[in-house]
Each structure stands twice: as C-alpha cells, then as structure tokens.
N, C-alpha and C positions, 0 to 999 in steps of 0.2 A: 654508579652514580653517587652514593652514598659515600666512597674510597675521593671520588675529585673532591664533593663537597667539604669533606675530611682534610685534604691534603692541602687544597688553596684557601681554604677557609670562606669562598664566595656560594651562592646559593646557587641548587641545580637542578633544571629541570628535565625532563624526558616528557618529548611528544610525539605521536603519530596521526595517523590516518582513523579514526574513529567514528564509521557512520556516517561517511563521508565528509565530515568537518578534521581539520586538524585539531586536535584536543589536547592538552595539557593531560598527562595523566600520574606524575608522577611529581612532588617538589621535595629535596632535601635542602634543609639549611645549612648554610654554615656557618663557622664561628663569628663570622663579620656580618651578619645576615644580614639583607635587602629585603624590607618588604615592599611588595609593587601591590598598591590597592587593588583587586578582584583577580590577579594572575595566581588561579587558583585550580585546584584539580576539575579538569572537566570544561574548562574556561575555551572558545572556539574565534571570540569573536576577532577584529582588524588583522586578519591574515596577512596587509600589504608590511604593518610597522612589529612584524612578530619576524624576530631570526628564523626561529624554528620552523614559524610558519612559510617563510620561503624559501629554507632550505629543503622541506617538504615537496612545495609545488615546484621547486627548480629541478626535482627529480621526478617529479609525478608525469606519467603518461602524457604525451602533448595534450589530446581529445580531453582528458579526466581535468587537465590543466586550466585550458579554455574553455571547459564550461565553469568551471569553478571561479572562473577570475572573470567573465564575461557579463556586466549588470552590478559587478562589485562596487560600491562606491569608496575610496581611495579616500579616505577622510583624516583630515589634517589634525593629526594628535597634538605635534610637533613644528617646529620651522624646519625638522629636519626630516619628517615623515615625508615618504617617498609617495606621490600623490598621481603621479601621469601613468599610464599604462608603457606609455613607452620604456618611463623611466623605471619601469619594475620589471619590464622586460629584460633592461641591460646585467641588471643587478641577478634578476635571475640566471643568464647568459654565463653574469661572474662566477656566480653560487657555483654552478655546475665543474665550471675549470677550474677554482681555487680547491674546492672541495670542503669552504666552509663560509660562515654567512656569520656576518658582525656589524650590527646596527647600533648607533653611537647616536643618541639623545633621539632615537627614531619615537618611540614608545610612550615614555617618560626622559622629561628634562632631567638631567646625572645621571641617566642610566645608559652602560653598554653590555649588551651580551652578544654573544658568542655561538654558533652554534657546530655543531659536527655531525655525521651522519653516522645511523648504527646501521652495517648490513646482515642482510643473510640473504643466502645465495647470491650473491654477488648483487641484489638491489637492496636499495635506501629503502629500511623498514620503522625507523623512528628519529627522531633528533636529539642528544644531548646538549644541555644548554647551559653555559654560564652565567649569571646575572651581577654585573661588578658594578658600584661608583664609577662613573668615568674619569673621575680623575685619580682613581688608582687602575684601573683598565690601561689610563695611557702610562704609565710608573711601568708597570707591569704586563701589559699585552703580550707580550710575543711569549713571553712564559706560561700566562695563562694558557693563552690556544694552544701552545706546543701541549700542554697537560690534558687539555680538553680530546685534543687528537689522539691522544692515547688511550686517553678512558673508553671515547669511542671505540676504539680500535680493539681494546680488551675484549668491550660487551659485545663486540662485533664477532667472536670468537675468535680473538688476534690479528684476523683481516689487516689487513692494510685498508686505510682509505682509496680505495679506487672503485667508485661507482658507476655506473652506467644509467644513464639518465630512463625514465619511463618504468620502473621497476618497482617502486613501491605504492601503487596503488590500483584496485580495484581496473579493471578496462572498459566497465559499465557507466553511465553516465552520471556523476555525481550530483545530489540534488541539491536546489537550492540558488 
C-alpha cells in the first residue's frame, strides 16, 4: 500500500469488513496528497458513494449484502452519488465483472478513486484504494488502475485478480 502510494504519488487507502461495517483501516499518503474531510481510519459511514465500499458489498455474500444495503438510505453527496437501489445494483453487477470499482465525483466534487480487491483464498478479503484529483485521474487513469491492480495483486500474494463473488464476508447476518 505504502510502495502504490510511493510510486503514483496519490493517497491510498485499504478497507475491509470490520464488525460488520466496511471500515477504513489503513491510509498512506502520497506525495500529491488528497485530504478528504473525515475519510479517516475506522471511518464506516455512505457505503453507496465509497469505491471501496462497493467493491466490498459487490463481492459480499448475497444474504450478508441485502441485509446490509436493505433500509440504507442512498443520500446524495453529490450530482453524481449513485442514489436508487437499482442503480447500485447495476454498478455492483459491473464491480463484480470488471474486477474493480472507480467512482468519479461520487463522494466529494474533484475527487476519483479507484478501488481493487485484495484476495486470499481465492475471496475478496479487503480493498485497496486510490484517491486522485479527477482531473489528473482522467490525464492519467488507465495507469493509475493498471498500478492499483498490481499492488493488489502483490498483497494478494501475486494472485491474479480473479474473484468469486460471496467470499469475503462473514455468512451471519450483518447488523444494522
């Protein structure tokens, strides 16, 4: 996490499954750093406008998925925040087959990050995340994620990205 942050010079975070909340648990800066007000260690909350956060639930257990997103209210951060169920359903659909999730002004206005899956044993056990300006995200994008995909893929212990959906979380109902 530390080597991406290093090498693209954009800030990086890693999250997981946490207690059942997706949680922030990890943030390096980098040289260009982004600060995003309260995106901070232990941070759980708008799961709908969080990469990470739904590249998490796009591989979480169906059952673990819908109860977790079931009563959520989808609150408009953004013009760009992803707000219908349907519409988080498609994006999650994408997460799953692209094998990575990139939200662009979802969050915060000029902000795009990026996310990738970290595995072990072959399920999605946390998220690494890029945090760019969007207007060097789009200068630069497809380098970014190529980078991103590989950091994952290192802490993944060289894995290739090939996940299979329902594998990193808990099978117990998650609360809340």
């Amino acid at each position: 996490m530390r080597e991406l942050a290093e090498s693209t010079g954009e800030t990086t975070y890693l999250s997981a499954w946490q207690e059942g909340e997706v949680r922030i648990l990890e943030v390096a800066e980098g040289s260009h750093a982004v600060r995003v007000s309260g995106l901070v260690v232990g941070y759980s909350q708008n799961l709908h406008a969080r990469t990470s956060a739904r590249l998490l639930l796009a591989f979480a257990d169906p059952q673990v998925r819908d109860q977790r997103l079931d009563g959520l209210k989808l609150r408009r951060l953004t013009r760009a925040t992803i707000t219908s169920r349907s519409e988080l359903n498609r994006d999650l659909e994408r997460i799953r087959r692209d094998r990575v999730s990139v939200g662009r002004d979802e969050y915060v206005v000029g902000l795009t990050c990026a996310s990738a899956p970290i595995l072990e044993n072959d399920g999605v056990v946390a998220a690494m995340t890029l945090a760019v300006p969007s207007s060097r995200f789009q200068e630069n994008g497809s380098k970014l994620v190529a980078a991103l995909r590989v950091a994952a893929a290192d802490a993944s212990g060289g894995n290739p990205v090939r996940a299979t959906p329902g594998r990193n979380t808990p099978t117990q109902a998650v609360p809340g």
